[in-house]
C-alpha positions in Angstrom: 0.0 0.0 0.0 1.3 3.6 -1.0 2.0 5.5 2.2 0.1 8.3 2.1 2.9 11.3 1.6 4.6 9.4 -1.2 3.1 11.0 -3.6 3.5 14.4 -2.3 7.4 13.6 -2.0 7.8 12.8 -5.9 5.8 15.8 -6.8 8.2 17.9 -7.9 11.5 15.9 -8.6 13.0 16.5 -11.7 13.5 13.8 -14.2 17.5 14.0 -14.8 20.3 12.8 -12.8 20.9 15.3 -9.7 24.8 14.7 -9.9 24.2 16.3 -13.9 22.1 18.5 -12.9 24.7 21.7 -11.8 25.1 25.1 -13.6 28.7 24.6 -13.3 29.2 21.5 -15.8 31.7 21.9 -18.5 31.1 23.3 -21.5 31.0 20.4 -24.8 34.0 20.3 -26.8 32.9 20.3 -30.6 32.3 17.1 -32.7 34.7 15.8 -35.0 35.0 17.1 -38.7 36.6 15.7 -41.4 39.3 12.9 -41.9 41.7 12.5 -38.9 44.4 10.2 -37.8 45.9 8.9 -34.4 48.1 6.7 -32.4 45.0 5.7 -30.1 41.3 6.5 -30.7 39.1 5.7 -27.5 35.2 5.3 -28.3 33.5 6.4 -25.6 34.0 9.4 -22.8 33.0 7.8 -19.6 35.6 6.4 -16.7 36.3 3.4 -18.9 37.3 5.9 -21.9 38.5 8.5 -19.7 40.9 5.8 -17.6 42.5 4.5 -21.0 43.1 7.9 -22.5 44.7 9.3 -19.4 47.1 6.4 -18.8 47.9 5.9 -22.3 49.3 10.1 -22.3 50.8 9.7 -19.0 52.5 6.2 -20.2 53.8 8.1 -23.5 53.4 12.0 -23.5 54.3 12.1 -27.7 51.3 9.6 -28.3 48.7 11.1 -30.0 45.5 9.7 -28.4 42.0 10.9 -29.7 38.6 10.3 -27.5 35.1 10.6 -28.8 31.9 10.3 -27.0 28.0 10.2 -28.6 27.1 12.8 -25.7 29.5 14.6 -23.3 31.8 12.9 -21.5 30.2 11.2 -18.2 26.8 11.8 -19.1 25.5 8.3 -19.3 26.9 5.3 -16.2 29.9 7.3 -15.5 27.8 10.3 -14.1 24.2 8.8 -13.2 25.5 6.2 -10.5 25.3 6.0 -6.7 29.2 7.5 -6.5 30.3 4.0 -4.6 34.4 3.3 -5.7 34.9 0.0 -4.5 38.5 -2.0 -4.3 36.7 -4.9 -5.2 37.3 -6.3 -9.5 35.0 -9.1 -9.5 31.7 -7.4 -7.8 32.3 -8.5 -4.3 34.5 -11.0 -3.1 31.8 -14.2 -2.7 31.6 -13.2 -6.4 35.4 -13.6 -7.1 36.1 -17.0 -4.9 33.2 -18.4 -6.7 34.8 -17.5 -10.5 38.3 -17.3 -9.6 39.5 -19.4 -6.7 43.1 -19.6 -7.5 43.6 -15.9 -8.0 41.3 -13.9 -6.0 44.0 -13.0 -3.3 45.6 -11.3 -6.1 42.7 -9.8 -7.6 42.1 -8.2 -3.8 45.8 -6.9 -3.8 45.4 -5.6 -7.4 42.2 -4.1 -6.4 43.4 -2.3 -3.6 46.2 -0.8 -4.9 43.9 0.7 -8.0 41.6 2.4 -5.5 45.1 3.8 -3.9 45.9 4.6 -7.6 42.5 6.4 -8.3 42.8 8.5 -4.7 46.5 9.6 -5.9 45.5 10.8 -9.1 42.7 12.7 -7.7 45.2 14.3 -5.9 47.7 14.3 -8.2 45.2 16.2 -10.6 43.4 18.4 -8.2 40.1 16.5 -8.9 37.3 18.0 -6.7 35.0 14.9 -7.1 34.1 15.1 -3.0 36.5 12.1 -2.9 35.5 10.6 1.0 36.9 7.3 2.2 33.9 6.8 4.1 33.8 2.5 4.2 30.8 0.6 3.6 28.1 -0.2 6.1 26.0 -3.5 5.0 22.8 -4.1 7.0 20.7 -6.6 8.1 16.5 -5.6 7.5 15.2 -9.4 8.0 16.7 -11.9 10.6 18.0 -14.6 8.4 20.1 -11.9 6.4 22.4 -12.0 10.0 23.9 -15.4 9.1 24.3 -14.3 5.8 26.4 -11.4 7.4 28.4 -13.5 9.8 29.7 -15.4 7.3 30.5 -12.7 4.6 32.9 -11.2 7.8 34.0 -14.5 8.1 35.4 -14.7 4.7 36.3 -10.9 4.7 38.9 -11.6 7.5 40.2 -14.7 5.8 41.6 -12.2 2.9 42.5 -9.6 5.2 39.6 -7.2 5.6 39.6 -5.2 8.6 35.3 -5.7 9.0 33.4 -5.4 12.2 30.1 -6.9 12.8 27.8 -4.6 14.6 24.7 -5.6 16.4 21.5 -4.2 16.1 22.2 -1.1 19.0 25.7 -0.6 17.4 24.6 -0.2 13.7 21.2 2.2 15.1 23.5 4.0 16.7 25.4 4.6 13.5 22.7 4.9 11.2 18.8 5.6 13.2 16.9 3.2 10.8 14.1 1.0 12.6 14.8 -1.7 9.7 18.1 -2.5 10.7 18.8 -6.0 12.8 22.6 -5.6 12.7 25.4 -4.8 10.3 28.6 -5.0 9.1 31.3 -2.5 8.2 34.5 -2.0 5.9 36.2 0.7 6.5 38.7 0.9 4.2 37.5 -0.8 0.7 34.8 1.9 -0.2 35.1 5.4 -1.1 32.4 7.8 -1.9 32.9 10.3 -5.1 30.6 13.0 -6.4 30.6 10.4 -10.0 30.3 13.6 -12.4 32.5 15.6 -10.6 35.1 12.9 -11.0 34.5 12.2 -14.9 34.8 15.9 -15.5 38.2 16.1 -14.1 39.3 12.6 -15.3 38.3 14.8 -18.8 39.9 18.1 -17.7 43.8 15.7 -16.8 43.1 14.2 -20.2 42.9 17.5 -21.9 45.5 19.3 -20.0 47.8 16.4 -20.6 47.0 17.0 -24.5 44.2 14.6 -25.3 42.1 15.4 -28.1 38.5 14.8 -27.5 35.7 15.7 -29.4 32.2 15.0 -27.8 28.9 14.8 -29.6 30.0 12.7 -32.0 28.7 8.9 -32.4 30.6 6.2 -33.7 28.4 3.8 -36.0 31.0 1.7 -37.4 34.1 0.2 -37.2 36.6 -1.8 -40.1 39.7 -2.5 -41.3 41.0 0.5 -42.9 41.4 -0.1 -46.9 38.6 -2.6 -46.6 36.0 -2.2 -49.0 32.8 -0.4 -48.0 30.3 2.1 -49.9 31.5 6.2 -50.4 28.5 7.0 -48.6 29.0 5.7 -45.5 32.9 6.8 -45.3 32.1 9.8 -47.0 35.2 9.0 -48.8 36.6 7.1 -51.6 36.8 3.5 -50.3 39.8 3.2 -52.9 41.6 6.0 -50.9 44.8 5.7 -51.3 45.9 6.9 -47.9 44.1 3.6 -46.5 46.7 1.3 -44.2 45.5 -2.3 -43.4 47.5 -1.5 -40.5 45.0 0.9 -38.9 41.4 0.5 -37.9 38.5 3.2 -39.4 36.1 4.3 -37.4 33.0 6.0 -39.2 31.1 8.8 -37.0 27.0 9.2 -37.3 25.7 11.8 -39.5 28.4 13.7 -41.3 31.0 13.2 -44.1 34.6 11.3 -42.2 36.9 9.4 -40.2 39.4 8.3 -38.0 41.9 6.0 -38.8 43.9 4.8 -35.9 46.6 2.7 -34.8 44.9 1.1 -32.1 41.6 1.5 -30.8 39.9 1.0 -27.1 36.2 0.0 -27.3 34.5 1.6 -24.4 30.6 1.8 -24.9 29.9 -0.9 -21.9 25.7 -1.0 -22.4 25.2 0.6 -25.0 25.1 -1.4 -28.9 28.2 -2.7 -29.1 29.9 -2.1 -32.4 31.6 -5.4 -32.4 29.0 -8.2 -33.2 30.8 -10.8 -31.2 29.7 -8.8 -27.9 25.7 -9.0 -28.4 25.9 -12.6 -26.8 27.6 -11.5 -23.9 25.9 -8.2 -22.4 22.2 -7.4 -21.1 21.5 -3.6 -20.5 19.5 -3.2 -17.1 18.3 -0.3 -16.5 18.6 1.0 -12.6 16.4 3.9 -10.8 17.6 6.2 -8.0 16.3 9.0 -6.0 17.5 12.0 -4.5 16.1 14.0 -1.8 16.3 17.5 -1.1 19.1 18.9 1.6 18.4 17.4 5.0 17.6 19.8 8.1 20.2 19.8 10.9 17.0 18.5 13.1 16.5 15.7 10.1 20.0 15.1 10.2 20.0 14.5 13.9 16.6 12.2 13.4 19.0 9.8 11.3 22.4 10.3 12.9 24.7 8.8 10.0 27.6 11.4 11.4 30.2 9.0 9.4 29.1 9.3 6.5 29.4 5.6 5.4 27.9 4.1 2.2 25.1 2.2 2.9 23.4 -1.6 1.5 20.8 -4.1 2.5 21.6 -7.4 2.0 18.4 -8.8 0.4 18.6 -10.0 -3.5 17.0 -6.5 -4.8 19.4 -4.6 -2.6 18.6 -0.9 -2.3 22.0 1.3 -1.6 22.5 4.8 -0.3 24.6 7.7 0.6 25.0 10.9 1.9 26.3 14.0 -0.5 28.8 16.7 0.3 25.2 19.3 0.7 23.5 16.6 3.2 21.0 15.2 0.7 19.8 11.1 0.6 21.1 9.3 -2.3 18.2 6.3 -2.6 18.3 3.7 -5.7 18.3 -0.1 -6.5 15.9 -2.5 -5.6 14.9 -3.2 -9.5 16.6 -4.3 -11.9 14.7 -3.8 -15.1 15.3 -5.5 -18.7 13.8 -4.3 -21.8 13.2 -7.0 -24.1 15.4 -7.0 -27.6 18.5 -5.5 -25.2 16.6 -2.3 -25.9 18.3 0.9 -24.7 16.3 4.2 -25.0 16.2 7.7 -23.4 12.6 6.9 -22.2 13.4 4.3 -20.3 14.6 6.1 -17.5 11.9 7.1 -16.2 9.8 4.4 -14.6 7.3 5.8 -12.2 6.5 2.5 -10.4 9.7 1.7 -9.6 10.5 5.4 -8.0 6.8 5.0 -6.2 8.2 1.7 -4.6 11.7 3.3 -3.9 9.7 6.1 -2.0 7.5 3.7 -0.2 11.1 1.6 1.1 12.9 5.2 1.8 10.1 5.6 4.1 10.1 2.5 5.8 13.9 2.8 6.2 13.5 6.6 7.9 9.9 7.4 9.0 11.4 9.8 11.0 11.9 11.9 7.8 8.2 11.9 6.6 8.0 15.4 5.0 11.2 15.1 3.3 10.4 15.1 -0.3 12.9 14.5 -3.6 14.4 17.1 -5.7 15.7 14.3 -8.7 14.9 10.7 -10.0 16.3 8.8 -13.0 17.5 6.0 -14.1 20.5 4.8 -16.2 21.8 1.2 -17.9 24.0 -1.0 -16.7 26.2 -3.3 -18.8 26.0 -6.9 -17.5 27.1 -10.1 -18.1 26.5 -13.9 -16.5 29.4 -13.5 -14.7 28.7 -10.0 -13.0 32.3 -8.5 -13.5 34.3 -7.6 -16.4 35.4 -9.4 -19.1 38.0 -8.2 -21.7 39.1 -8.9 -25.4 40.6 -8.3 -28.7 39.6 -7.3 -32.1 40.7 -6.7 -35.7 44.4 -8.7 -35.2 44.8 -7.2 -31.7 44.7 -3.4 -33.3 41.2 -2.9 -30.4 40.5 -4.0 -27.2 37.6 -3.9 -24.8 36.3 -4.3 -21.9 32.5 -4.7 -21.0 30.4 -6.0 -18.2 31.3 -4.3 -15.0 27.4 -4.7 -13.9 27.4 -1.5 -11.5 30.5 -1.8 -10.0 32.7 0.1 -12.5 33.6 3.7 -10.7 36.8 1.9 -9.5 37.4 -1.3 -11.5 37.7 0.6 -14.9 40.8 2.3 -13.9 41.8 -1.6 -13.3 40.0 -2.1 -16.8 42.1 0.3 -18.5 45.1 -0.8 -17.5 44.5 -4.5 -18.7 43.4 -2.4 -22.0 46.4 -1.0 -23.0 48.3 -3.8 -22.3 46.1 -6.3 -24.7 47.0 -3.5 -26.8 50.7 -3.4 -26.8 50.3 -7.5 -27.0 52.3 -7.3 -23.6 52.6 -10.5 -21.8 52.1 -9.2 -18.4 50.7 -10.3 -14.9 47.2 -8.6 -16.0 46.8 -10.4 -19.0 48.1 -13.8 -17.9 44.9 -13.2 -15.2 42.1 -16.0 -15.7 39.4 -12.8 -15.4 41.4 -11.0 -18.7 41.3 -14.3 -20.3 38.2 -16.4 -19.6 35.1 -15.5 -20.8 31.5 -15.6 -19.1 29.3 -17.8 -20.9 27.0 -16.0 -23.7 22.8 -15.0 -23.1 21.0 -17.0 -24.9 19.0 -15.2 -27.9 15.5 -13.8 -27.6 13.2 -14.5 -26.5 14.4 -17.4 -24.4 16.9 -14.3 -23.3 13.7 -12.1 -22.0 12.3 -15.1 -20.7 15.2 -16.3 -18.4 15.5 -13.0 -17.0 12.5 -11.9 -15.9 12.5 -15.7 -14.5 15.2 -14.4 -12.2 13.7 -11.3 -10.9 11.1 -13.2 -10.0 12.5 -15.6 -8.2 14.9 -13.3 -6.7 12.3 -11.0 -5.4 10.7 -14.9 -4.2 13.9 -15.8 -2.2 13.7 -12.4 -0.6 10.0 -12.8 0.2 11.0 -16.7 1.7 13.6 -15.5 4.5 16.2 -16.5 1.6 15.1 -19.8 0.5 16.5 -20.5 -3.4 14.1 -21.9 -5.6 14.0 -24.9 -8.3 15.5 -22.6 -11.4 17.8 -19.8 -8.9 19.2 -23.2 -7.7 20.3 -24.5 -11.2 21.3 -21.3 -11.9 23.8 -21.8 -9.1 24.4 -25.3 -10.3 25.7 -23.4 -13.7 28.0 -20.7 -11.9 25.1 -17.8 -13.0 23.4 -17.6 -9.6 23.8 -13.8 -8.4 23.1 -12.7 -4.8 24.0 -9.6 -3.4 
């Protein structure tokens, strides 16, 4: 049942991302025009992108690198998200004992010394992304989801995280929630960023470092340069004699061009990939999040949350949460909606059921801040795959590489991503690409509409097992059985 000031809270929110939102965004660089060359062209402006063209100029100052983006740089993921920048690759580490037993302990090391990466080059670059490192608080809102707790701390502290488990008075009296049963923290694996903030001045280091980027301009195919292909879709003669079978062409949207570049990083995650061996592999989901307006000091005090922490329920449709740097209530999760056909549209963002229900739980979670009411809601796509964390490849004789899949957890593991990246790149053997994560692959969707069909199956069962204190059913069960179970 709606509560009764739900509605009144929505009223007015405005249907864009909050952290987009600002009068102080950066102005768009212009599209590309006409025929251009490079050492590195990077499709696609968000931290993936961003990541690859930044280390690539730092790695070699005199290397010409080019970066395109359909919109502006961070306006899709990179800048909608919760602003979570976990140390974690492989979505959790249940997730990576479970796909990689014999190299997890690395991929923890690895992890945390990328997050100590990311923090130095905010530094190093003066980013003002709000960059806290606040920890994570995971909470227990139903009693069986306290064994479930007790043993993620268990296997925490068997690879060296520093968690505490809280009881019920200990985590009320970090967080006021009358939901919460007990909890447990991490203080040292989570940061919270403002996620715009920090794509902008990812975009500001590349361009000061010399990066060319040109925004507004869609990339709608990709071949072999010299190959043959029709005048009107190069704009060109396709028997141009400046073509080199040694380059890759990539063909923007809408006007007369190209880039023909020595290497190419792939870094359009959800959207269409441009490669047709990647369909099999990704779902876009699309995920919903609220944002409240500034808290009170006496709404403040209501809730306590003094430390700031990142916040998650452990149930299957998780909800998570933070506090920004002005004292509003990040709120999102909880669905997880697929559009049949992988369909991706700006329309989908906007799901008024699913911010009605994410109203009704905010209120559950803090009735004590009743006549708070939401100044933003949207939603964005997440690239996922059966694994739930990255997988990586090559293309086109090893001339492009990409990386796709990071299912929500990507703030932090693309820097990681990049890295691998422009190593597949330079066809370096190296300790990242001899990693079974770079060089396994999850195992394909199947096609529609078996594809819509299996998962909306899940979400159903999911939201079941959440519903039956936990309890797996019949098909979540075989998808265990099949290493594609996901829990949070």
């Amino acid at each position: 049942m709606t509560l009764p000031h739900t509605g009144r809270a929505l009223a007015d929110a405005a249907p864009v991302p909050y952290w987009l939102d600002r009068p102080d965004r950066p102005d768009p660089l212009p599209p590309l025009v006409g025929q251009q060359t490079a050492d590195l062209l990077v499709i696609g402006g968000g931290y993936s992108g961003l990541w690859a063209a930044l280390l690539a100029k730092q790695a070699d100052p005199d290397r010409d690198v080019l970066l395109v983006d359909a919109g502006t740089c961070g306006w899709a993921a990179s800048g909608r998200n919760g602003g979570f920048c976990a140390a974690s690759l492989t979505h959790g580490l249940a997730n990576g004992v479970d796909r990689f037993p014999g190299e997890v302990a690395e991929l923890e090391r690895l992890g945390r010394e990328n997050l100590d990466a990311i923090a130095a080059t905010v530094a190093h670059h003066d980013i003002d992304c709000d960059f806290e490192r606040t920890g994570e608080l995971a909470v227990a809102v139903e009693p069986y989801q306290l064994d479930g707790l007790a043993a993620d701390a268990e296997l925490a502290r068997r690879y060296g995280h520093q968690v505490r488990l809280l009881d019920r008075d200990e985590v009320r009296a970090e967080v006021n929630s009358p939901t919460y049963l007990g909890g447990m923290f991490d203080p040292g694996r989570v940061v919270m960023v403002d996620p715009a903030k920090l794509a902008w001045g990812l975009r500001r280091a590349c361009l000061d470092l010399g990066v060319r980027v040109h925004e507004h301009t869609r990339v709608t195919g990709l071949r072999a340069d010299g190959a043959a292909l029709h005048a009107s879709t190069l704009g060109t003669d396709p028997a141009d004699s400046t073509a080199d079978p040694g380059r890759v062409r990539a063909t923007p949207a809408g006007r007369p061009g190209s880039v023909r570049a020595r290497r190419v990083v792939l870094a359009t995650n959800a959207f269409p990939p441009l490669l047709r061996r990647l369909r099999a592999y990704l779902v876009p989901v699309y995920d919903h999040v609220l944002m409240t307006e500034p808290l009170t000091p006496a709404q403040r005090d209501a809730i306590g949350w003094r430390n700031r922490q990142g916040l998650a329920d452990t149930g299957n449709q998780f909800h998570y949460y933070r506090i920004t740097s002005d004292g509003r209530i990040l709120f999102g999760g909880y669905d997880a909606v697929y559009h049949y056909g992988n369909r991706v549209a700006p329309e989908l963002e906007q799901r008024p059921a699913t911010f009605t229900a994410l109203a009704e739980h905010f209120f559950t979670t803090f009735p004590q801040l009743a006549g708070v009411r939401f100044s933003h809601r949207w939603g964005g796509v997440i690239d996922t795959c059966t694994r739930f964390c990255p997988f990586f490849g090559t293309a086109y004789g090893g001339r492009l590489a990409y990386a796709a899949g990071y299912t929500g957890l990507g703030v932090g593991a693309t820097r990681f991503g990049a890295r691998v990246l422009l190593d597949l790149l330079a066809g370096a053997d190296t300790p990242l690409t001899r990693l079974d994560l770079v060089r396994s692959k999850p195992l394909p969707f199947p096609p529609e509409p078996v594809r819509a069909i299996g998962i909306n199956l899940t979400r159903w069962s999911l939201a079941r097992a959440d519903a039956r204190e936990g309890r797996r059913d019949l098909w979540l069960r075989t998808l265990d059985r099949f290493g594609l179970g996901f829990d949070s």
